[in-house]
N, C-alpha and C positions, 0 to 999 in steps of 0.2 A: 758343336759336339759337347756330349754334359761330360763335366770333368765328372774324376771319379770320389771327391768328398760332397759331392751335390745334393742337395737333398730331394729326393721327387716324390713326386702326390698323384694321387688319383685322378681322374678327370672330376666327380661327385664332392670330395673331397676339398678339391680348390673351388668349385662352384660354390661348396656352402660357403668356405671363407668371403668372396666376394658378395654372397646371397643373389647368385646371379644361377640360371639352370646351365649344366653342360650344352645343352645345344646353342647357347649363346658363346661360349668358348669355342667350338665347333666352329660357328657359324665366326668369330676374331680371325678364326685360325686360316679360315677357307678365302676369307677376302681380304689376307695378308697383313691382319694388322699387328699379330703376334707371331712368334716364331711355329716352325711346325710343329708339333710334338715328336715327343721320343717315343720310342715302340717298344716295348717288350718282345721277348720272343714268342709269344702268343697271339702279339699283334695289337694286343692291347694298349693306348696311350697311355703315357705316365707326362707329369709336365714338373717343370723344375721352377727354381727361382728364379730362373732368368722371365718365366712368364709370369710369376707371380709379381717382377717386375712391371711387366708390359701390361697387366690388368690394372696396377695400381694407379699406371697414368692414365688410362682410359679415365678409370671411374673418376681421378681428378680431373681429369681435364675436361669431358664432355660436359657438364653442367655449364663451367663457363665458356668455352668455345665452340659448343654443339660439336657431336657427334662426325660431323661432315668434315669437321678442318681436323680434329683430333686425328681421324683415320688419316688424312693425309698427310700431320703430321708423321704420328706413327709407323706409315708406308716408305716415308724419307729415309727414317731409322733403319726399315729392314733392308734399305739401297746404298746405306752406307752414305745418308748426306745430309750429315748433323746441322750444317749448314744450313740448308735450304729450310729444316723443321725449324728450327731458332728464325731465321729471319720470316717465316711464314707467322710463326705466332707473336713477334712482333709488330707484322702489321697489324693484326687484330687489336693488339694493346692500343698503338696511335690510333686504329676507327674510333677502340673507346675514349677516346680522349677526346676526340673531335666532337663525340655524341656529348658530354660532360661541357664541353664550351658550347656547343649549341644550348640543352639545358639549362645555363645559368644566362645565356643569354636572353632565353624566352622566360625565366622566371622573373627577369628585370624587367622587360618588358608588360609582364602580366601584371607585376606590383605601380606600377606608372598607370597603365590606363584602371587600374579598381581603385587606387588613394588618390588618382589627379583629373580620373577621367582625359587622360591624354593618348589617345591611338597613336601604334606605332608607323600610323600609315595614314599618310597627310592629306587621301583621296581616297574617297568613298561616294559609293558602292561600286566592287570588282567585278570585272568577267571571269569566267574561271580562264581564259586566258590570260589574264593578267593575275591572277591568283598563280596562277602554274609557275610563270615568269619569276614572281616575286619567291615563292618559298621553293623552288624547284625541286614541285611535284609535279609529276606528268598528269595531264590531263585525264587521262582511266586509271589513272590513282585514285581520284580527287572523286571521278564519276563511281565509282565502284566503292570508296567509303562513306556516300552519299546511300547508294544503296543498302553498305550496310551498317549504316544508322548510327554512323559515329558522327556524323556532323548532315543536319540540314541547310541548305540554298534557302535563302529567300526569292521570291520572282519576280521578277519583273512584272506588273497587272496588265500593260500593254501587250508584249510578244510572247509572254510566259520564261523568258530566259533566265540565270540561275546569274544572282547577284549576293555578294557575300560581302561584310564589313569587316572592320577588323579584328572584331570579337571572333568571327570565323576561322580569321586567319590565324590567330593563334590558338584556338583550338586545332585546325589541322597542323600548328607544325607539332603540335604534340603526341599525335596521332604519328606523325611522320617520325619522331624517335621509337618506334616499331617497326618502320616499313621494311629493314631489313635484320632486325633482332629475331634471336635462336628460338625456335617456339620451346614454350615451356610454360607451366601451368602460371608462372605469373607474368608473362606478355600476355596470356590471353585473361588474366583477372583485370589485366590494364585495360587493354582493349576493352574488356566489358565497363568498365569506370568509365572511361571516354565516353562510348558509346551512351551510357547513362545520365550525364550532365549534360544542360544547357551549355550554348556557346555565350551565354549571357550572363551567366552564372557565373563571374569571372574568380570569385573566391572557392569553388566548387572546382575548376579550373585548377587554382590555384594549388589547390589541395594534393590535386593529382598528379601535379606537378613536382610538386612538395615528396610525393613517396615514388613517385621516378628517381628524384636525386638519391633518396634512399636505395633505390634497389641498385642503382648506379655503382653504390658504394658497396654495397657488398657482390656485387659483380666481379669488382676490382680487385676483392679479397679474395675470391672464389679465382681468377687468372694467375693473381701472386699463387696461390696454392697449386692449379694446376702446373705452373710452371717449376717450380721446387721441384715437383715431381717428375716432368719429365727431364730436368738438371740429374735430378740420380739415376735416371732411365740411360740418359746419352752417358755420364760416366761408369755406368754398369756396362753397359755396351763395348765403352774402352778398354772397360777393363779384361772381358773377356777377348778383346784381341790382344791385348800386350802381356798380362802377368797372369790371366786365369782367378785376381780377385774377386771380391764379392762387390755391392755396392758401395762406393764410398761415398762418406758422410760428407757434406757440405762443411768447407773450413771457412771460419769465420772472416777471412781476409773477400769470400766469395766464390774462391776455387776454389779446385778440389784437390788434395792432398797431395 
């Protein structure tokens, strides 16, 4: 319920603020990610700060955690299980970090066989079954980014069967630092970079590798930030069940006030 020093906005109104159209607030409101609006006696929506709250972690939080976990985040909130949103977007942090040690692993790996000419793989030429084995990618993972021309098979000249070295293989595990990342116009500049470079081109490779950890990095600033934000979301939330406050501000010990 809106207390009565609340301040409330139009539906147009709060859309310019976020530069987002009402039918996308609409369409927040309708698949529960925000609260429902208040109505005039006209009938009309008006929406308060409490959703000016619930927009502001959208827009933080989907860049880094795509749109998909944000909502489910979000839907925690409206079920009252601050809980289960915290430990949900926790996991997502640990995947990133897992992505980030794989990463520097294949970046070691890549700088070893272009300065020493040493593969990381002591047997050559692979089946994509033993390719699958080793970087575990499923096999129509492997066949389907072959089709789409992010890494060629060499063949075997006898049966014609798909034989890959291990310039390959680390070309596909870099490819595989996508296979399950937020699409966004620069997972798909990646994928186009990939797809672009030789698997022989180990510095070219390299290179790509080199602004993954990049983008890695500011991934990680883009989660700190979604996550701040939904910290004042949960204790806005509080706050409206115990004293009727506004948002409180983060106290530097890490709580909130």
């Amino acid at each position: 319920m809106r207390r009565d020093d609340e301040l409330t906005t139009h539906p147009q109104k709060m859309a310019a603020k976020f530069k987002i159209s009402a039918s996308t607030i609409r369409n927040y409101e309708a698949k529960g990610l925000i609260p429902p609006a208040e109505r005039l006696t006209n009938g009309y929506r008006i929406y308060t700060d409490q959703h000016e709250a619930y927009l502001s972690c959208i827009q933080a939080m989907a860049p880094a955690f795509g749109m998909e976990v944000t909502a489910e985040v979000l839907r925690c909130l409206r079920q009252d299980k601050p809980q289960v949103a915290m430990w949900t977007i926790r996991e997502k942090e640990v995947a990133l970090y897992g992505e980030k040690v794989k990463l520097e692993r294949l970046i070691q790996d890549i700088q070893l066989y272009a300065n020493e000419g040493k593969s990381p793989y002591t047997e050559e030429p692979f089946s994509i079954n033993e390719v699958s084995e080793l970087t575990q990618v499923p096999k129509s993972a492997i066949r389907y980014w072959e089709q789409a021309g992010y890494v060629t098979a060499d063949r075997d000249p006898d049966n014609r069967y798909r034989r890959f070295s291990g310039s390959h293989l680390l070309k596909i595990r870099l490819i595989q630092m996508f296979q399950n990342s937020v699409y966004s116009e620069d997972t798909v500049n990646f994928k186009q970079s990939i797809a672009a470079v030789e698997h022989t081109d180990l510095q070219g490779v390299m290179n790509v590798a080199e602004n993954v950890r990049s983008y890695l990095d500011k991934l990680i600033e883009a989660q700190m930030c979604g996550i701040s934000y939904l910290h004042q979301l949960i204790q806005f939330t509080k706050a409206e069940i115990f004293d009727g406050a506004g948002i409180i501000q983060p106290h530097p010990n890490g709580h909130g006030l």
